[in-house]
C-alpha positions as CSV (number, residue, x, y, z in Angstrom):
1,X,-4.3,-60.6,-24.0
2,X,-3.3,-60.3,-27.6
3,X,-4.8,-62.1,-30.4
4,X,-1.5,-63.1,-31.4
5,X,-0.4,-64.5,-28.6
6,X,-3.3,-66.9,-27.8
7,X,-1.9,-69.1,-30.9
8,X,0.3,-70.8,-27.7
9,X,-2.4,-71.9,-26.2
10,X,-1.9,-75.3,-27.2
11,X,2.0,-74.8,-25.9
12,X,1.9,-77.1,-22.3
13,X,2.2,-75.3,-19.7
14,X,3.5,-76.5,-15.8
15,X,1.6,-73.9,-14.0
16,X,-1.0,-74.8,-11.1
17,X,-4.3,-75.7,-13.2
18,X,-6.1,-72.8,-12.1
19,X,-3.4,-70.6,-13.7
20,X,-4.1,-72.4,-16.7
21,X,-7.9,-72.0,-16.3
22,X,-7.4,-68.1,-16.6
23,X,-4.7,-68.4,-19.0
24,X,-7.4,-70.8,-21.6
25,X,-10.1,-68.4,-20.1
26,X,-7.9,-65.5,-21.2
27,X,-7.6,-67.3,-24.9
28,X,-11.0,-67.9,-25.0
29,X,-12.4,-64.1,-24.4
30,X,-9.6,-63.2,-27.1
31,X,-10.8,-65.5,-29.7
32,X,-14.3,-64.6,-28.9
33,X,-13.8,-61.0,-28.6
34,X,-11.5,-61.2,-32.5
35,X,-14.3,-63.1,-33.7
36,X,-17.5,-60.5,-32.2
37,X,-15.5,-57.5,-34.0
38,X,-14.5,-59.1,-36.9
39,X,-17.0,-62.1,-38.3
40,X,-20.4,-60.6,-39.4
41,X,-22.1,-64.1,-39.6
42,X,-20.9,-64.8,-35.9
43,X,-22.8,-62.0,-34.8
44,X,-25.8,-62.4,-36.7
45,X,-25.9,-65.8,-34.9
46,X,-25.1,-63.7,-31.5
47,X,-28.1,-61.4,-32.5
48,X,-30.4,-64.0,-32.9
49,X,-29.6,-65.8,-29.9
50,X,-29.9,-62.2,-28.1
51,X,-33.9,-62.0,-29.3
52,X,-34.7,-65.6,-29.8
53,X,-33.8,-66.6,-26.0
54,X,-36.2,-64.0,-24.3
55,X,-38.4,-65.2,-27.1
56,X,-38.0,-68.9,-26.0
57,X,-38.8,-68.0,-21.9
58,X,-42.0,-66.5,-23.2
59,X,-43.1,-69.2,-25.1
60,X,-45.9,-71.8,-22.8
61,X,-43.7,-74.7,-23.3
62,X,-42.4,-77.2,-21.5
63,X,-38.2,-76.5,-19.8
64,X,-37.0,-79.5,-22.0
65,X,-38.2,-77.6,-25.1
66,X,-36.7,-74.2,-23.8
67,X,-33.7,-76.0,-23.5
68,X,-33.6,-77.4,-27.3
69,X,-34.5,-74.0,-28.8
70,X,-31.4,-72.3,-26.5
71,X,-29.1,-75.5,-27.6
72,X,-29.8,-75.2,-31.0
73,X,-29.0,-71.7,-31.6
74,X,-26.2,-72.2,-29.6
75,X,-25.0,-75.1,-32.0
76,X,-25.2,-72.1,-34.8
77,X,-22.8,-70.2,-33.2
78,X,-20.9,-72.8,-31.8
79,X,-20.6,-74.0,-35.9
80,X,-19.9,-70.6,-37.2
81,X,-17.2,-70.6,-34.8
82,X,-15.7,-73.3,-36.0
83,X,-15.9,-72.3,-39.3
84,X,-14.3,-69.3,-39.5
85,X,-11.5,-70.8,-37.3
86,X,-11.1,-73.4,-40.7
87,X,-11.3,-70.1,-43.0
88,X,-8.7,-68.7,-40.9
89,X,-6.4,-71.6,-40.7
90,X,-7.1,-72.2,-44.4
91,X,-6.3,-68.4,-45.2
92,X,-3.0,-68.6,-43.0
93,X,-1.7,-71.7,-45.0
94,X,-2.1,-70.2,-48.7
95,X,-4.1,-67.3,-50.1
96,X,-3.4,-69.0,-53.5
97,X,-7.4,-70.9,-54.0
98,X,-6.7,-74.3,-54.2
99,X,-9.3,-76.8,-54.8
100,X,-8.8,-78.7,-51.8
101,X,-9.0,-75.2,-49.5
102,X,-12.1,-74.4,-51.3
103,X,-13.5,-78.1,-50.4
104,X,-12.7,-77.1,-46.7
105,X,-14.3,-73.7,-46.8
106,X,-17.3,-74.9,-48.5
107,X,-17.3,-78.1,-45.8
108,X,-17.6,-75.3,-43.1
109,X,-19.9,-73.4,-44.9
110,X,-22.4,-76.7,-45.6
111,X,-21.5,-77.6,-41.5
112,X,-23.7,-74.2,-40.7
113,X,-26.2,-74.6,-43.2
114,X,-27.1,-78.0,-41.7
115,X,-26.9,-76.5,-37.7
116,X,-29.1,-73.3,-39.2
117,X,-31.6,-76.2,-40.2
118,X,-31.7,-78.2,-37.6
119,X,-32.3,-74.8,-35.3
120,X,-35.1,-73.9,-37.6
121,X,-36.9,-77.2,-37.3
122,X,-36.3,-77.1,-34.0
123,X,-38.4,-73.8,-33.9
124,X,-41.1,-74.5,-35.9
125,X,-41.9,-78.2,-34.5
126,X,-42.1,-76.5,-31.1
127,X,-42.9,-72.7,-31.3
128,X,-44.7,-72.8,-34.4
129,X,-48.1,-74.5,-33.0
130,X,-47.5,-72.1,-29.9
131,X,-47.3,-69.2,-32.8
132,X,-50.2,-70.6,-34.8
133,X,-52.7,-71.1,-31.6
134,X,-51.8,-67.5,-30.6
135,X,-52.6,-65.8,-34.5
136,X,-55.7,-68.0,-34.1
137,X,-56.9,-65.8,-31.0
């Protein structure tokens, strides 16, 4: 499936709904797969979730803290996605800089700063005391 032609995805379609399960699924792998090869800050954040989750399991704390250190990097990528979906849609209207597409951009750009923070104090309010009682040792 073409990057290209997953722009229809939003085109109704009258097909039984698991057909259009694959056919979103389909969309989905292309839009991740365009975004893997081609957004650097998309896969630092898949990087990070790649070492930081094993990291997590290891950690002595308690499932409902696993789970907020995996959800919050997940919201990174999740934001970073969405970001460079608005760059894209901004690029594909006008390459001219306009103030107002710069306002977007920059919107996007403050939308991951504020997810990359909240992960972080996610991380040190719960791993950091785990981290510090272990240097301790």
């Amino acid at each position: 499936m073409s990057w290209a032609r997953s722009r229809f995805a939003s085109v109704p379609d009258n097909t039984g709904s698991l057909r259009r399960l694959f056919k979103a699924l389909g969309y989905s792998y292309a839009g991740f797969r365009h975004a893997v090869l081609n957004d650097a800050a998309i896969r630092d954040g898949l990087l990070a979730l790649a070492i930081l989750v094993p990291v997590s399991i290891l950690l002595p704390v308690s499932d409902m803290e696993h789970l907020v250190l995996v959800l919050s990097l997940m919201l990174v990528v999740l934001v970073e996605f969405v970001n460079s979906a608005i760059e894209a849609t901004i690029d594909r209207i006008s390459l001219e800089r306009h103030p107002l597409a710069g306002q977007a951009k920059d919107l996007g750009s403050a939308a991951v700063l504020i997810a990359v923070l909240m992960s972080g104090l996610c991380w040190v309010v719960i791993a950091g005391p785990v981290a510090i009682r272990w240097l301790r040792q």
